[in-house]
C-alpha positions as CSV (number, residue, x, y, z in Angstrom):
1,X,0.2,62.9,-1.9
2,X,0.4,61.5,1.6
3,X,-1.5,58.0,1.8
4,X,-2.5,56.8,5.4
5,X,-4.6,53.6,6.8
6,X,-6.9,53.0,9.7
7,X,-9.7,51.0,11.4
8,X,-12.5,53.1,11.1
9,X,-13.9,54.9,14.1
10,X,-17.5,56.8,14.3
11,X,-16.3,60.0,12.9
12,X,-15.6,58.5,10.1
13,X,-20.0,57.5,9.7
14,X,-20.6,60.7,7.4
15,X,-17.8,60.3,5.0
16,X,-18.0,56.4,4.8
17,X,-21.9,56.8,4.2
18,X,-21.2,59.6,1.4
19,X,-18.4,57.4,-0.1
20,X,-21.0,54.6,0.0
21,X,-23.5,56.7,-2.2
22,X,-20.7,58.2,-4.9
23,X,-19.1,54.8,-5.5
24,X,-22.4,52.9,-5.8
25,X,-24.1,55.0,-7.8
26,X,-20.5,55.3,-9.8
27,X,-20.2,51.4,-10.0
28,X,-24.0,50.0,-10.3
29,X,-26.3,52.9,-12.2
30,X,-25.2,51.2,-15.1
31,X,-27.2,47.9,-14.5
32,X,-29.5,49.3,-11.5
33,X,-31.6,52.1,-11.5
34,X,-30.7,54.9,-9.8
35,X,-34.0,55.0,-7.3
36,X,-33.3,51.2,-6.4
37,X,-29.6,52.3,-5.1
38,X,-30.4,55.1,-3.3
39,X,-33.2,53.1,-1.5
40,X,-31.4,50.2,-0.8
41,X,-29.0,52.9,0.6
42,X,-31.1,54.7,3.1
43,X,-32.5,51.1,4.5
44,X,-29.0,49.2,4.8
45,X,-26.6,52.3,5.4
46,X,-28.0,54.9,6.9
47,X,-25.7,56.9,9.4
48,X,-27.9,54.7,12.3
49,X,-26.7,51.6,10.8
50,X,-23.2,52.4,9.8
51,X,-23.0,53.5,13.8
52,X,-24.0,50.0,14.9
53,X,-21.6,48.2,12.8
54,X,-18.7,50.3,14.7
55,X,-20.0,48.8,17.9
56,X,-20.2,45.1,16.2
57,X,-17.5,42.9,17.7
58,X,-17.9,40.7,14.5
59,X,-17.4,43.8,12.0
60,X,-14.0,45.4,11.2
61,X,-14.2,48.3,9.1
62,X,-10.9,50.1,7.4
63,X,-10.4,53.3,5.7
64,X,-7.6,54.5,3.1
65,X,-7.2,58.4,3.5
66,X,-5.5,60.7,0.9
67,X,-4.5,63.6,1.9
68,X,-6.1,63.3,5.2
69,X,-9.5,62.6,3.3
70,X,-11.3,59.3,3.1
71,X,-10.3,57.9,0.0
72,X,-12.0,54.2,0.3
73,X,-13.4,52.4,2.7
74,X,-13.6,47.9,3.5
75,X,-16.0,46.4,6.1
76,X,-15.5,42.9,7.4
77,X,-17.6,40.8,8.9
78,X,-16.6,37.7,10.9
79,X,-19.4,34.9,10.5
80,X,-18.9,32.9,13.5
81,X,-20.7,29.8,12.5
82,X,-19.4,29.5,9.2
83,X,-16.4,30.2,10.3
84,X,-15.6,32.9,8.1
85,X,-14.3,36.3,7.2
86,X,-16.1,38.3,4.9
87,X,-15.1,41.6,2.5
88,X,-18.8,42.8,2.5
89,X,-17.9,46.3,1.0
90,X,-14.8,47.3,-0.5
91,X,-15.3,50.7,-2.4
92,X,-12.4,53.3,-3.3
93,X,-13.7,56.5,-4.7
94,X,-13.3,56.6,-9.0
95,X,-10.6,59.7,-8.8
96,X,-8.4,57.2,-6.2
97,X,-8.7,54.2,-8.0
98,X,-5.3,52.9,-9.4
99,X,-3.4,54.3,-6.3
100,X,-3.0,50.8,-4.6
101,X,-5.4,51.6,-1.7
102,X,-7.6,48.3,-2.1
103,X,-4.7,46.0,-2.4
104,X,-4.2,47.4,0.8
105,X,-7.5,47.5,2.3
106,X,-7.2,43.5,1.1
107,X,-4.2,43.4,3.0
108,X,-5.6,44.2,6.3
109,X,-8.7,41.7,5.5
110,X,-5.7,38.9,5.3
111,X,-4.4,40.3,8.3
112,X,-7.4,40.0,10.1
113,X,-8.2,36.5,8.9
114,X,-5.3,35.4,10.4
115,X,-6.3,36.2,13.8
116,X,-9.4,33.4,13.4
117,X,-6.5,31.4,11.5
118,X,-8.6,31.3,8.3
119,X,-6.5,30.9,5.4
120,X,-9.5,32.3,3.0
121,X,-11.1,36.2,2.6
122,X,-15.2,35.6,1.6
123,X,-16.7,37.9,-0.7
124,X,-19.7,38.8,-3.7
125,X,-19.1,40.7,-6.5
126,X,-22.0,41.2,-8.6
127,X,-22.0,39.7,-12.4
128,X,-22.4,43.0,-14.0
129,X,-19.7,44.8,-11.8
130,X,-17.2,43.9,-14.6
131,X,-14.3,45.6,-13.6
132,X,-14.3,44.6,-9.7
133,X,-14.6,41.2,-11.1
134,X,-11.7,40.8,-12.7
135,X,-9.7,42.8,-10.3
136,X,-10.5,40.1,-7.7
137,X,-9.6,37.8,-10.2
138,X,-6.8,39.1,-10.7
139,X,-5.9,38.5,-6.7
140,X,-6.5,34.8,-7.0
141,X,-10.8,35.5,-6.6
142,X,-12.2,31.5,-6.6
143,X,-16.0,31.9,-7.3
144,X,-18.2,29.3,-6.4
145,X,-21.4,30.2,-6.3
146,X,-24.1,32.3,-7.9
147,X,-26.9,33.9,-6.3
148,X,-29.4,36.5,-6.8
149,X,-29.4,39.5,-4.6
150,X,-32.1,42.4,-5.0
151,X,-32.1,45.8,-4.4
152,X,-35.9,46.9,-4.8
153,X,-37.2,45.7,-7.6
154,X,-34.0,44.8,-8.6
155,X,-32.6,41.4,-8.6
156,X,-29.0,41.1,-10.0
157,X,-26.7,37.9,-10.3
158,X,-24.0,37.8,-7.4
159,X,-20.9,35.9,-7.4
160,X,-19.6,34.3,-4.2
161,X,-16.1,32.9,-3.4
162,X,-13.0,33.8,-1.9
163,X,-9.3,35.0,-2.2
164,X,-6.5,33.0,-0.5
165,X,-4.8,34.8,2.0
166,X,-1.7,34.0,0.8
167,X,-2.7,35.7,-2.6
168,X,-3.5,38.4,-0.9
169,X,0.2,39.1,0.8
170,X,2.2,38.0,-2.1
171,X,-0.1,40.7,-4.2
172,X,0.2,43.4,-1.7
173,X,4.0,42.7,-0.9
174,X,5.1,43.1,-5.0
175,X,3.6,47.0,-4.5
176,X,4.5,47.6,-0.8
């Protein structure tokens, strides 16, 4: 199994947009209905959309490959008034899970904080997304706020917080 990393580039769009749609609907049918998803899908990450972020000078997007396949995927966002790096989406396909690629992915967030000289990586995790929750617990995840976020005519509790950056590289560096 040969394991590779990269920033994303726009050939990537297709897979990262399919990736998108197998780990949601993987991770969320449980607690949002399937329809809700797939709509909130086609209206925030359509292949349109997921072009434009590729062009974004405040978005950073990373993949993991497998094989030579995309295996997982992390988009960044840099909020310039806030000051503040953002993990919006970091999703590894189920049958990659466990392989180390979002420690990784992580990784490169921390990295890329450290070029604003931020010393913190933002992101949500949604309440009922059990098991990313306590994996980002488990990388030193602060949470300290809740807010509701809707998809449709869904509205689900979200956590927001962050992860040190030095969490992150003393996590990453006991694996790598």
């Amino acid at each position: 199994m040969r394991i590779s990393y990269r920033r994303w580039d726009l050939k990537d769009v297709e897979s990262i947009r399919q990736l998108l749609h197998d780990t949601w609907l993987d991770t969320y049918a449980e607690f949002i209905p399937r329809e809700d998803i797939l709509d909130y899908l086609k209206e925030h990450y359509n292949g349109d959309i997921l072009r434009s972020f590729v062009d974004d000078q405040n978005v950073v997007g990373f993949v993991a490959e497998v094989d030579g396949a995309i295996a997982g995927y992390e988009k960044t966002f840099y909020n310039r008034e806030e000051k503040r790096l953002y993990v919006q989406q970091l999703y590894i396909l189920p049958r990659y899970q466990g392989l180390g690629l979002g420690k990784q992915l992580m990784a490169f967030a921390a990295d890329h904080a450290k070029t604003y000289d931020l010393d913190r990586v933002w992101l949500g995790v949604m309440v009922d997304n059990t098991a990313a929750l306590l994996w980002y617990q488990n990388m030193g995840y602060q949470i300290l706020e809740k807010t509701p976020f809707t998809l449709g005519k869904t509205t689900v509790e979200h956590y927001i917080g962050f992860v040190p950056v030095a969490d992150i590289f003393q996590l990453s560096e006991k694996k790598y």
